[in-house]
N, C-alpha and C positions, 0 to 999 in steps of 0.2 A: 504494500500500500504506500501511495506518494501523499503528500499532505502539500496543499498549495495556498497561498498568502499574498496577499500586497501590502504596501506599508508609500504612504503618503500622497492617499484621494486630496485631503483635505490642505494642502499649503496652497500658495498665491503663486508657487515658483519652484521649476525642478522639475526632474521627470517623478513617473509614480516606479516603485521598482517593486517586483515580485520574483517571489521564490517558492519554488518545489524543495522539498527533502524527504529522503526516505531512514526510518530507523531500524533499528533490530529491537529486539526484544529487549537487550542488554543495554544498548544504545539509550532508549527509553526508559528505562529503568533509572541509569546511573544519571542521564541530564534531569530528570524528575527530582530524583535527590540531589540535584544543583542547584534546583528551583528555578526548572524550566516550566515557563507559564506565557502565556498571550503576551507580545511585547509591550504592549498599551499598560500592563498591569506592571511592571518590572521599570521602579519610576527611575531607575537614575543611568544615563548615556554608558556609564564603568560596567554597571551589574550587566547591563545586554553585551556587551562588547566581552566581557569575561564570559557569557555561556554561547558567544560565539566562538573564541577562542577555543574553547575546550570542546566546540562540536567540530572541528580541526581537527583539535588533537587525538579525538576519537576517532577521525577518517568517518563522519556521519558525509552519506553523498548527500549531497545538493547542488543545484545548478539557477542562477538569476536571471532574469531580463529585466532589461531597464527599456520603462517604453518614453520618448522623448516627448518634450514640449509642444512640438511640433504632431506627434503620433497623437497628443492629449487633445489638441486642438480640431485634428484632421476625425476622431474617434470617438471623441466626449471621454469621459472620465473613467466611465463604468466600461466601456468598449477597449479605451486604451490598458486597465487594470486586468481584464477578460486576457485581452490578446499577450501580455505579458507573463500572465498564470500558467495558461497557455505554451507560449514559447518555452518556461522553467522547464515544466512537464517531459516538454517532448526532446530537452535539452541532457534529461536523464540519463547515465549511461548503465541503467540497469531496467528491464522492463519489470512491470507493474499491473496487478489486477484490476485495479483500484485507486482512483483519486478524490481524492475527502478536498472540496473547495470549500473555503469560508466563505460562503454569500448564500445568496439566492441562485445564483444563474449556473449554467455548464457553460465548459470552457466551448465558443464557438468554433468551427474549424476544427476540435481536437480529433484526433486519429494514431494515438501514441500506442500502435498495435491493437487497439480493440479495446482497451481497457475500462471498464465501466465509470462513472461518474457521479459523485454525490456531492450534490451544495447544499447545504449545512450553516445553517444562520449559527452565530457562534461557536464553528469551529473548531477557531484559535482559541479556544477556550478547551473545550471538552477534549481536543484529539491532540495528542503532544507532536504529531509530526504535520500538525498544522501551527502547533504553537512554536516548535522550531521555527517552519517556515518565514514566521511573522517575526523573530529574531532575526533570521538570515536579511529577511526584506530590509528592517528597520535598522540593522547596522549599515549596511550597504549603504542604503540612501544615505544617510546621518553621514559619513564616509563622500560620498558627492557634496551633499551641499556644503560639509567644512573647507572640500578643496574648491568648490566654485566661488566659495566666499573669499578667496586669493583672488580672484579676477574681479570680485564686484563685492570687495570692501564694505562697501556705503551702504549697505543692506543688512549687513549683521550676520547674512546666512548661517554662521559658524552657531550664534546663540540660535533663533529660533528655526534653525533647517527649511524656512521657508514660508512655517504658519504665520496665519494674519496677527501677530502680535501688536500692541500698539507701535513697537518699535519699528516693526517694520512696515505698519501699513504707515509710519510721520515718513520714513523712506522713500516709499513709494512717490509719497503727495510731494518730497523734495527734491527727489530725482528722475521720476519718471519712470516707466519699467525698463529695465534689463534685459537683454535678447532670452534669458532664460527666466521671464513670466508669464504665466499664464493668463494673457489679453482677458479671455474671456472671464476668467474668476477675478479681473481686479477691476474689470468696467465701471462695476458702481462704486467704489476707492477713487476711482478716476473721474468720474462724476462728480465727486465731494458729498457721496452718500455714506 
């Protein structure tokens, strides 16, 4: 079974990135007692970063796609996160009966050998190699927008990776967007709504 995740619908700026993982039995066990949990719940940038580390050190497979700004725009939100879940999956180098997605929806296009498909509103909650997943997503990302925030400073990226903080929507309103925001989510920022 593959466990599939995205981490970051909700910022003004950045791609959304998703990931596939698969565990063992052992795999899942020993990150549980790491206190592997949905990344949303694991409040501090260290704590996720350290049980990504150590699903490394475990040789846990996973594979990510990061769907661009551009793919957000061209896709909408829910389409760009779909087709990124998606590409993880099929990115796998080990087949799979079974794909456990956090949402609502199946992955479109999927065809990763036949493998069945179940979306699963909280997940990253209940299935630990969906809860990985949502680690693997939200370091990755977290990981982008620190190094994009070298190229566009003025934004903060490094503090708030992207979401509408007040900090960075006064950024917005004083610099205008950045080639990596998302037009459509800042329209009414841009408006002075």
């Amino acid at each position: 079974m593959a466990g599939t995740d995205e981490a970051g619908r909700g910022p003004l700026a950045g791609p959304v990135m998703a990931a596939a993982v698969v565990l063992t039995g052992s795999q899942e066990k020993e990150l549980l007692g790491f206190g592997l949990k949905d990344s949303k719940q694991i409040t501090t940038h260290r704590r996720r970063e350290e049980l990504f580390l150590k699903m490394c050190e475990m040789r846990v497979v996973w594979r990510a796609q990061a769907a661009s700004v551009a793919s957000i725009a061209r896709l909408n939100i829910g389409g760009a996160s779909l087709w990124a879940m998606e590409k993880s999956v099929s990115k796998l180098p080990v087949s799979v009966d079974l794909v456990v997605i956090d949402g609502l929806y199946e992955l479109p296009g999927f065809s990763a050998l036949s493998a069945k498909q179940l979306p699963l509103v909280a997940a990253d909650v209940l299935v630990p190699a969906v809860s990985a997943a949502s680690v693997v997503a939200k370091v990755l990302r977290d990981r982008v927008m620190i190094t994009l925030d070298r190229l566009y400073p003025m934004y903060g990226f490094a503090r708030h990776k992207g979401y509408p903080t007040k900090d960075h929507r006064d950024a917005v309103r004083a610099f205008g967007l950045s080639p990596i925001h998302r037009a459509a989510f800042c329209k009414k920022l841009m408006a002075g709504e």
